[in-house]
DSSP file (Angstrom, degrees, kcal/mol; ACC not computed):
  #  RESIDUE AA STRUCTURE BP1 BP2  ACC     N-H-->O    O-->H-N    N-H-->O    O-->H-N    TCO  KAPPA ALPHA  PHI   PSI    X-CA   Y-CA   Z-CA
    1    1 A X              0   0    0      0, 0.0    85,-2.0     0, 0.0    86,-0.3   0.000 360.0 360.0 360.0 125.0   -7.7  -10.9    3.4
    2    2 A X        +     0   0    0     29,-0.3     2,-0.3    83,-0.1    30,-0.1   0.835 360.0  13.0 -59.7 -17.6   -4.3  -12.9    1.9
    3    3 A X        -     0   0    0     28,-0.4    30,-0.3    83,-0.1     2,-0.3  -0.986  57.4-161.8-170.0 144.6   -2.5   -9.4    1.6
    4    4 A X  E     -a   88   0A   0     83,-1.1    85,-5.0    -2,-0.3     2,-0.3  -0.931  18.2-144.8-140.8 139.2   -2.7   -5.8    2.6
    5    5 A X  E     -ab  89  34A   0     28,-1.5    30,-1.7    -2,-0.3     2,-0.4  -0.710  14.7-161.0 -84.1 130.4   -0.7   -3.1    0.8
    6    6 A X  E     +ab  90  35A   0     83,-1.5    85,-1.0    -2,-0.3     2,-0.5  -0.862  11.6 176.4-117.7 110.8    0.6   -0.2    3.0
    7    7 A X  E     - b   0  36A   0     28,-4.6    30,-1.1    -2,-0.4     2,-0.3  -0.975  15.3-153.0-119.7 141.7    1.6    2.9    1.5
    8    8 A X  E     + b   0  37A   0     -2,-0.5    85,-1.1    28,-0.2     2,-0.5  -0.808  20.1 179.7 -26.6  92.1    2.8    6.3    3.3
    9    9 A X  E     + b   0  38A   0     28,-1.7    30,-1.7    -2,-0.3     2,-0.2  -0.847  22.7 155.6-107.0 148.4    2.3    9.2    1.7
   10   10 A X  S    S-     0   0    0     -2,-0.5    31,-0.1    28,-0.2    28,-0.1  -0.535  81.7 -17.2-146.3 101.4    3.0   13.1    2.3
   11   11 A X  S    S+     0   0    0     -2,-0.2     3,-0.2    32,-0.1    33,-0.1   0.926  83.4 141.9  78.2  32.2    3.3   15.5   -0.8
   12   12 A X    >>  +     0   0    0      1,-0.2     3,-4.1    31,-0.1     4,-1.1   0.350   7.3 136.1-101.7   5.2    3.8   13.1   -3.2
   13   13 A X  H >> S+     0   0    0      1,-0.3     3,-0.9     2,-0.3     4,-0.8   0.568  73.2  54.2   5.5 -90.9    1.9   14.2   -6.4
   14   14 A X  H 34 S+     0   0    0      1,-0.3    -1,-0.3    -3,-0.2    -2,-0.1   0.238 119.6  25.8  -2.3 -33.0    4.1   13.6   -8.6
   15   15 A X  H X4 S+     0   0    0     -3,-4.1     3,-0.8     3,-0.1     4,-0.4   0.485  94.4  88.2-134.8 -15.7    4.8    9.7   -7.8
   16   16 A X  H <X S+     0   0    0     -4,-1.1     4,-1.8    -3,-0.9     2,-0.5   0.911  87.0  55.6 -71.1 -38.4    1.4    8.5   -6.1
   17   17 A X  T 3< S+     0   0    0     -4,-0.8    -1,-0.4     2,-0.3     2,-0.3  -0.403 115.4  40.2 -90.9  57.6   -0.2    7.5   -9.6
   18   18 A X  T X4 S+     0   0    0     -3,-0.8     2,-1.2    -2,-0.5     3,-1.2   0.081 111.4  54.7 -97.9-117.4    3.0    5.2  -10.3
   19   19 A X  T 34 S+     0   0    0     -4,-0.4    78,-0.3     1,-0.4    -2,-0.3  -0.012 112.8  42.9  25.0 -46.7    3.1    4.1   -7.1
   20   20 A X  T >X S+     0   0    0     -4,-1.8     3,-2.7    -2,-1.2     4,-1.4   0.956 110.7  51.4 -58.7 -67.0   -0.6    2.9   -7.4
   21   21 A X  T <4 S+     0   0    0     -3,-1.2    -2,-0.2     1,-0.3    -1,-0.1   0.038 106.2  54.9 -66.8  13.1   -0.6    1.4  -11.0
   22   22 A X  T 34 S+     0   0    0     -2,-0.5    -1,-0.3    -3,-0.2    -2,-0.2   0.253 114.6  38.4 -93.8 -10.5    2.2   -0.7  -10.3
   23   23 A X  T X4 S+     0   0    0     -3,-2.7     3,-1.5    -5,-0.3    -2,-0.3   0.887 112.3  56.8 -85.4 -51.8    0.3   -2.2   -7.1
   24   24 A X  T 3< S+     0   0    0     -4,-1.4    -3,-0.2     1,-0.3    -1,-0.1   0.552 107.9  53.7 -72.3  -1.1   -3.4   -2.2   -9.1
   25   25 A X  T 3  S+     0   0    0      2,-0.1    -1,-0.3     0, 0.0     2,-0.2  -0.068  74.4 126.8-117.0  44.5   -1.5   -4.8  -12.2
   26   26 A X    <   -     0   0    0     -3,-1.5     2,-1.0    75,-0.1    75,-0.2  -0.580  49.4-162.9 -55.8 124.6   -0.4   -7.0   -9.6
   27   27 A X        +     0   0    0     73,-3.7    77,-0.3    -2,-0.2     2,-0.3  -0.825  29.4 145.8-119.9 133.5   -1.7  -10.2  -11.0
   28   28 A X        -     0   0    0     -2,-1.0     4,-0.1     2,-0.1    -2,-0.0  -0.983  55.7-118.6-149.0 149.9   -1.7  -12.6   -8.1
   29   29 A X  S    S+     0   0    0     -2,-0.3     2,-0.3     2,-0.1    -2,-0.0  -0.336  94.9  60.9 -24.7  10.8   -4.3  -15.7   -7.1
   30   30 A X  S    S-     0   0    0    -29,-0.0     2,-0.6   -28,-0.0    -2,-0.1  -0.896  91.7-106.4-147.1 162.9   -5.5  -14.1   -3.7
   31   31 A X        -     0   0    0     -2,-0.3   -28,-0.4   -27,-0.0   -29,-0.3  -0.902  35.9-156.9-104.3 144.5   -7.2  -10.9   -3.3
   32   32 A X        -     0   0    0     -2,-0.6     2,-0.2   -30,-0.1   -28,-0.1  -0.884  14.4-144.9-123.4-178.7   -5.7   -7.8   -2.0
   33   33 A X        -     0   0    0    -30,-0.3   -28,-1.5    -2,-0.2     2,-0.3  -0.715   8.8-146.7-123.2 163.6   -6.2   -4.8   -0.5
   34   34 A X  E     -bc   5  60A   0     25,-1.6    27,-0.7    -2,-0.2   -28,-0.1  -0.396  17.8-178.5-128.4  60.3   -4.4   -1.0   -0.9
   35   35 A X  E     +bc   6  61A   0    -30,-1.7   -28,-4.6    -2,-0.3     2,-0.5  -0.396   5.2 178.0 -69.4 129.3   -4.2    1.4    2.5
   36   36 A X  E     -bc   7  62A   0     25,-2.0    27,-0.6   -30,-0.2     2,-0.4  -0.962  15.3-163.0-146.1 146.3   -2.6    4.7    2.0
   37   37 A X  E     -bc   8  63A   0    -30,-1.1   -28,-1.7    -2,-0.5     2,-1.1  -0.911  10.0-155.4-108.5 108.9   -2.3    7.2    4.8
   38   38 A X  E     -bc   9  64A   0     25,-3.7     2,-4.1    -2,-0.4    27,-1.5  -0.812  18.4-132.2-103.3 116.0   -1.6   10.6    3.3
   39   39 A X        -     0   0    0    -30,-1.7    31,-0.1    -2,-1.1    -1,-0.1  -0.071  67.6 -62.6 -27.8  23.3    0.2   12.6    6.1
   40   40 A X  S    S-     0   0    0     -2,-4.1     2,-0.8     1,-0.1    -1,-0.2   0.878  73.7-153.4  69.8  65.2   -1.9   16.0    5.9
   41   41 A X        -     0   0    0     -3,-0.2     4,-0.3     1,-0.1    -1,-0.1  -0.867  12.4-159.6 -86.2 100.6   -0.5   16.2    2.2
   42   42 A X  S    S+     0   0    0     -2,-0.8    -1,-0.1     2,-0.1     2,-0.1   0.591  76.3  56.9 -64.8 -25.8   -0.4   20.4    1.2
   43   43 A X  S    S-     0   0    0      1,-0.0     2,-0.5     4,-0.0     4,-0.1  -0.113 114.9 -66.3-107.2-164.1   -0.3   19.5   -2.6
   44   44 A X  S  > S+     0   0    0      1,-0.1     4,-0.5     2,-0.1    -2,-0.1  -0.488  93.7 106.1 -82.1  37.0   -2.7   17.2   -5.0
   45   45 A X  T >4 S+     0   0    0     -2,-0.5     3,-3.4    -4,-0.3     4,-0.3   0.747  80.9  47.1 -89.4 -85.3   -2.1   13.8   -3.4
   46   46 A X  T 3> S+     0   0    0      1,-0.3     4,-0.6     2,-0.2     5,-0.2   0.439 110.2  51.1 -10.6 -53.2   -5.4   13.7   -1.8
   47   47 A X  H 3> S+     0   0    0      2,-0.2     4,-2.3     1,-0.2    -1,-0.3   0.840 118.7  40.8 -56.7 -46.3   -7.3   14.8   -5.0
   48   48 A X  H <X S+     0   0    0     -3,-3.4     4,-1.4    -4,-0.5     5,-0.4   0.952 109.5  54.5 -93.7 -45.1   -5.4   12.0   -6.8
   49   49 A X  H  > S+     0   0    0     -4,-0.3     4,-0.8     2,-0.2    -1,-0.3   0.712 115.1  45.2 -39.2 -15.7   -5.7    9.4   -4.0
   50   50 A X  H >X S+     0   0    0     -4,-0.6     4,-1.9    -5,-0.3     3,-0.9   0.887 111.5  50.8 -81.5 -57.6   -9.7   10.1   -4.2
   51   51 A X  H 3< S+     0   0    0     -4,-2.3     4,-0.2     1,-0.3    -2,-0.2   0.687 112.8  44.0 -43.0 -20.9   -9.6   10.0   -7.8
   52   52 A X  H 3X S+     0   0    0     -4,-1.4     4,-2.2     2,-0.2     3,-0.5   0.787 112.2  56.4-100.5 -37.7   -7.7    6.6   -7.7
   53   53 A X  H << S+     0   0    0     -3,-0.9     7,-0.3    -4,-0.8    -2,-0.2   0.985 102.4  54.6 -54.4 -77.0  -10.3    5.6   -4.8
   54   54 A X  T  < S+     0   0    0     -4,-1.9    -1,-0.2     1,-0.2    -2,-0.2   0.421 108.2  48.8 -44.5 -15.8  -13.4    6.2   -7.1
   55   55 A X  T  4 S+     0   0    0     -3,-0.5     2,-1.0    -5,-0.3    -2,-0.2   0.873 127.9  22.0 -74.6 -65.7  -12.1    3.9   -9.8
   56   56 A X     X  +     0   0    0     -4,-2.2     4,-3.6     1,-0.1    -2,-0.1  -0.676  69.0 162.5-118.0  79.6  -11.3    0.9   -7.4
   57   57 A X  T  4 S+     0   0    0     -2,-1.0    -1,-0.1     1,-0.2    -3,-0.1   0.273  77.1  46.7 -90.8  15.1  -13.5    1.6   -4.4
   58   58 A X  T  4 S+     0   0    0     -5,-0.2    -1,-0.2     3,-0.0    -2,-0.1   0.489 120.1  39.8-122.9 -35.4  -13.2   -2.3   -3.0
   59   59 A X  T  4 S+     0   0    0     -6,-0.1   -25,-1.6   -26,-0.1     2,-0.4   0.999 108.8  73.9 -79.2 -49.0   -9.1   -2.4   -3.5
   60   60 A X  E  <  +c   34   0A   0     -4,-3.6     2,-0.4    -7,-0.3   -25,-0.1  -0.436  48.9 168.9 -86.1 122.7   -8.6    1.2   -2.3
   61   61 A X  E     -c   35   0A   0    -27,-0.7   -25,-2.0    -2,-0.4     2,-0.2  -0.978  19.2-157.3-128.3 126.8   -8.8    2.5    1.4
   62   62 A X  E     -c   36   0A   0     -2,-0.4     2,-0.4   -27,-0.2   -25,-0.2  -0.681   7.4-165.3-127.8 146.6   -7.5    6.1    2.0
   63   63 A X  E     -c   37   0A   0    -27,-0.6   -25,-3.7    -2,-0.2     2,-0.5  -0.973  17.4-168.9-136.9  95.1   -6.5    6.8    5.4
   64   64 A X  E     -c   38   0A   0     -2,-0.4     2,-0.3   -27,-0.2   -25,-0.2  -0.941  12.7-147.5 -93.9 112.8   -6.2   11.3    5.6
   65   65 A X        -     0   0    0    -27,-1.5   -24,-0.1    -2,-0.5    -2,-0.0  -0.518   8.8-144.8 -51.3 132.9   -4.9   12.3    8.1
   66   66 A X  S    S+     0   0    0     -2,-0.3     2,-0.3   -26,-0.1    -1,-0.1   0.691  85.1  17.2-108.3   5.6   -6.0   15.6    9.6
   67   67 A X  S    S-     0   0    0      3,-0.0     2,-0.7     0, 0.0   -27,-0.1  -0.912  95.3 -98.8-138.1 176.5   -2.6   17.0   11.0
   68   68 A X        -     0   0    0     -2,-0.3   -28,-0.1     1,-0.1     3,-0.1  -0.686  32.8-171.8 -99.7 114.1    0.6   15.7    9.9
   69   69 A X        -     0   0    0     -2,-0.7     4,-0.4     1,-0.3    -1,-0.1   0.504  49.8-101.5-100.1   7.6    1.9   13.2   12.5
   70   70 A X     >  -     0   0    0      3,-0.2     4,-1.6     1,-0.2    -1,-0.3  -0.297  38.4 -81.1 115.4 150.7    5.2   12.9   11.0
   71   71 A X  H  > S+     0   0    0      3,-0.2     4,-0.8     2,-0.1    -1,-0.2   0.692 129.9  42.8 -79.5 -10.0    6.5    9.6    8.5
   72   72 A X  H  > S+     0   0    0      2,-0.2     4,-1.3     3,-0.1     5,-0.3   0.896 116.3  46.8 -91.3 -37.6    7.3    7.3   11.4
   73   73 A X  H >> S+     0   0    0     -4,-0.4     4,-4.6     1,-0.2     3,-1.7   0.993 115.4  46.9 -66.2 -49.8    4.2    8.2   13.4
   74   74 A X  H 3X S+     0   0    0     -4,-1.6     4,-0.7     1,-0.3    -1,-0.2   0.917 113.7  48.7 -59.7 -41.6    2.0    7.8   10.2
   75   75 A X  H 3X S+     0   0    0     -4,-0.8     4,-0.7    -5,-0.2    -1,-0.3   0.559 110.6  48.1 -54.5 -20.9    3.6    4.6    9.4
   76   76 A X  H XX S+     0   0    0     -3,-1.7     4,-2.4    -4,-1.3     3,-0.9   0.843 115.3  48.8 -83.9 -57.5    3.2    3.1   12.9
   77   77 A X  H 3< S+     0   0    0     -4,-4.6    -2,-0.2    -5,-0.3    -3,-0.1   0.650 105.6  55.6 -43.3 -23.4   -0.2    4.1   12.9
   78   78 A X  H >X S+     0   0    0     -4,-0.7     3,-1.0    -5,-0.2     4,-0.9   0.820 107.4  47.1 -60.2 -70.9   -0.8    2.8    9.8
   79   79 A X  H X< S+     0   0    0     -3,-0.9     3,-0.9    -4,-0.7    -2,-0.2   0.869  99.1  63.2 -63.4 -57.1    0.3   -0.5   10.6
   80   80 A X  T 3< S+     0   0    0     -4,-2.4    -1,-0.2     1,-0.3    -2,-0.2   0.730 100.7  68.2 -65.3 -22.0   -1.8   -0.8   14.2
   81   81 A X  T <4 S+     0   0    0     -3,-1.0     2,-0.5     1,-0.1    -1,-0.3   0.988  83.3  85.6 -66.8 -55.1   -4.9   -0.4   11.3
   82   82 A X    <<  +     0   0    0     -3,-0.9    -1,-0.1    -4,-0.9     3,-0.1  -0.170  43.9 132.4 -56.7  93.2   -4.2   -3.7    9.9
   83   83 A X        +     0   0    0     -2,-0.5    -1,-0.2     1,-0.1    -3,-0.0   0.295  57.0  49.2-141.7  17.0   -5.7   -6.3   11.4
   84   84 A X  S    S+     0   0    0      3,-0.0     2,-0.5     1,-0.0    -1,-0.1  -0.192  87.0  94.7-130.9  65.6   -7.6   -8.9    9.3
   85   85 A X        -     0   0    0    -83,-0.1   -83,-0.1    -3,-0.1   -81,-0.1  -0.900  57.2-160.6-145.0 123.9   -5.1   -9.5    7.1
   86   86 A X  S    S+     0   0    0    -85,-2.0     2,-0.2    -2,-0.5   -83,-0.1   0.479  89.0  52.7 -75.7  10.7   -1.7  -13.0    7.1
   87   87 A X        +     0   0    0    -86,-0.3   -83,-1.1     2,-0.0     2,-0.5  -0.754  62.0 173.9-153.7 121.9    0.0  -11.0    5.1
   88   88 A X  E     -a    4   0A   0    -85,-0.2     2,-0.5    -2,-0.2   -83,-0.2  -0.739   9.6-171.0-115.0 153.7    1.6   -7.0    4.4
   89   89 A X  E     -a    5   0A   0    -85,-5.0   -83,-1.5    -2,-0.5     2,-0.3  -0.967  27.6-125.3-110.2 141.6    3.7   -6.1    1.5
   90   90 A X  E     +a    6   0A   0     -2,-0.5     2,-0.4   -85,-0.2   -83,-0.1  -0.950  27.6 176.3   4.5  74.7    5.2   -2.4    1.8
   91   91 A X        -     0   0    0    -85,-1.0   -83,-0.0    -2,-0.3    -2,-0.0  -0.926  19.7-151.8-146.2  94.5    5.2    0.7   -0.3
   92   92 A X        -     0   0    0     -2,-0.4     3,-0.4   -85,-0.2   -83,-0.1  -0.188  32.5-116.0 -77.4 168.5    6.4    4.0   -0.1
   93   93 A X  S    S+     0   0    0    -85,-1.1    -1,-0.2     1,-0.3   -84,-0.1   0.616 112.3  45.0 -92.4  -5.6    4.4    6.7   -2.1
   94   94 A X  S    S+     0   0    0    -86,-0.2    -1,-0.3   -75,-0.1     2,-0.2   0.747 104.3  74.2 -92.1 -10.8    7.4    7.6   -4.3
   95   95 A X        -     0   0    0     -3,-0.4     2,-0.3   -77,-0.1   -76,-0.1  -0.590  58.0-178.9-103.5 148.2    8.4    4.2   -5.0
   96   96 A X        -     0   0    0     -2,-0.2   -76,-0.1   -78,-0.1    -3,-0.0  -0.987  23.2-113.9-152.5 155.2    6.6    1.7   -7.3
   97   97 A X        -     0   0    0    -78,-0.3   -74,-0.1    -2,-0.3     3,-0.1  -0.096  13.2-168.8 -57.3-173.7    7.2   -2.4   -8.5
   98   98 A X        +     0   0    0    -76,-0.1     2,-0.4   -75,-0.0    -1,-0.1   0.252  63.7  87.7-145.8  29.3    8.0   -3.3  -11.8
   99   99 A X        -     0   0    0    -77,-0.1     4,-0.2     1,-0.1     3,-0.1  -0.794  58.4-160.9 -66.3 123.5    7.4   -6.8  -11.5
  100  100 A X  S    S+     0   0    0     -2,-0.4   -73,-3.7     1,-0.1     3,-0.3   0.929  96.5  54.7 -61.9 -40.3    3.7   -7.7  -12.2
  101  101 A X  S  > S+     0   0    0      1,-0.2     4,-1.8   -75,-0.2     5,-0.3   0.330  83.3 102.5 -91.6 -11.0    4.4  -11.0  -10.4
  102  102 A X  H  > S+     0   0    0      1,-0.2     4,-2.1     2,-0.2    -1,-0.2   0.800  83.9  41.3 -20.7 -69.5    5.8   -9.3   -7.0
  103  103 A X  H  > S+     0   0    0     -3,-0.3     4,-1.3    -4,-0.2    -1,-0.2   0.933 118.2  53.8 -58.9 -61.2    3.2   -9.6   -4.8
  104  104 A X  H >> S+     0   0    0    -77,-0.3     4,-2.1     2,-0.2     3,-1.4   0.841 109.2  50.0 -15.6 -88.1    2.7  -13.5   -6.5
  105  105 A X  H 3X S+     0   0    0     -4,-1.8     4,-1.6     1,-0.3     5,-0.2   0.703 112.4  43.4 -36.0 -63.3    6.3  -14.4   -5.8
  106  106 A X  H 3X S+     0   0    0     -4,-2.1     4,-1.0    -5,-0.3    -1,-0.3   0.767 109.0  51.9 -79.7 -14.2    6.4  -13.4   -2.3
  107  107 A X  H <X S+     0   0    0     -3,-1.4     4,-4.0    -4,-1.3    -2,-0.2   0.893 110.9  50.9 -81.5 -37.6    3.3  -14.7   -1.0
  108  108 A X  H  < S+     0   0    0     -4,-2.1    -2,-0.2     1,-0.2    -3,-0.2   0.732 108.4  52.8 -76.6  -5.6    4.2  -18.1   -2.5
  109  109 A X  H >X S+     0   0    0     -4,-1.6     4,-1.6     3,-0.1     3,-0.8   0.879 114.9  40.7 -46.7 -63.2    7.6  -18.0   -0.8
  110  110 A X  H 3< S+     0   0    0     -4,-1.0     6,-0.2    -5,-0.2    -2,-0.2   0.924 114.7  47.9 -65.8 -56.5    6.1  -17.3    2.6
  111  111 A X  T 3< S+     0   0    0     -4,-4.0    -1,-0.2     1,-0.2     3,-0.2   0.434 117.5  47.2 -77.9   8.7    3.0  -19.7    2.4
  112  112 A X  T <4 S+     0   0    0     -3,-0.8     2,-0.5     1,-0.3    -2,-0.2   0.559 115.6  48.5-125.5 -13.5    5.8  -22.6    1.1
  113  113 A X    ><  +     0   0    0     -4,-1.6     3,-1.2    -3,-0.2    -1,-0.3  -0.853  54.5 170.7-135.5 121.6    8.3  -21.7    4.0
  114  114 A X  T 3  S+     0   0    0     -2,-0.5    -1,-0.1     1,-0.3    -4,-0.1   0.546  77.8  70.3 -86.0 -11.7    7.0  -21.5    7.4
  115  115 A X  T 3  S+     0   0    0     -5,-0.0    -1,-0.3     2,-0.0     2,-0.2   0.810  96.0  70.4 -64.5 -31.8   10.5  -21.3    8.8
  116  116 A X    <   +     0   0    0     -3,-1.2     3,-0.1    -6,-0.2    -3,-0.1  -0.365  48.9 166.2-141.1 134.4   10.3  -18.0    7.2
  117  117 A X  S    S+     0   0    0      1,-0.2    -3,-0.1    -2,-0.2    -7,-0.0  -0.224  75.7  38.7-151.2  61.4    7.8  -14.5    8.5
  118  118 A X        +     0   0    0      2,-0.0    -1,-0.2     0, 0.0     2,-0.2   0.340  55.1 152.7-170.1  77.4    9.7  -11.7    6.2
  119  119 A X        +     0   0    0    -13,-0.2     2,-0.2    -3,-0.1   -13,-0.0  -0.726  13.5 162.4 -92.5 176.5   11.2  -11.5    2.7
  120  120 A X              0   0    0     -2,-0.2   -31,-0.0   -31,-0.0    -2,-0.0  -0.916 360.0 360.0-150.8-164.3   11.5   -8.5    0.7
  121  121 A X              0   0    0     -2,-0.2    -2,-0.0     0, 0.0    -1,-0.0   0.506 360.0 360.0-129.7 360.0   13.5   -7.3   -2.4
């Protein structure tokens, strides 16, 4: 895999379906992939992470946790999953792009300077 998406979530209802439909119009020339780890979420992020899952069941891979280890723990953990993938882009569950071409942009940055193992925005 060129690219793996990691988002965090905990209680995030509200923001998750942004936060997913600005990664799923990514239009990029590589495939990627979408992990989010919902933190033992008490509200309707699960429900909607499923729901989001059952439309794009090869891009989405839902990580529930089944007690709440905390945002640093989940996020480390998170990370330690990712293993056949050169490249992870970053995404918190309130936050979302609004570049289409994000994903694009930075991967050809990275694969055209080798000097180079991080950008962001």
């Amino acid at each position: 895999m060129k690219l793996t998406i990691v988002t965090t979530t905990y209680n995030q209802e509200k923001y998750i379906g942004q936060t997913l439909d600005s990664m799923l119009i990514q239009k990029t020339n590589f495939d990627f992939k979408i992990v989010v780890s919902n933190d033992n979420s008490t509200d309707r992020t699960y429900e909607i992470l499923k729901e989001y899952q059952k439309k794009y069941p090869s891009k989405i891979e839902i990580i529930n946790n089944e007690i709440n280890l905390g945002a640093m723990k989940n996020f480390v953990h998170t990370l330690s999953l990712i293993k056949d993938s050169e490249y992870v882009a970053l995404c918190d569950g309130d936050d979302f792009w609004t570049d289409e071409n994000k994903l694009q942009k930075q991967v050809d940055f990275l694969d055209n300077n080798n000097d180079f193992n991080i950008c962001f925005h």
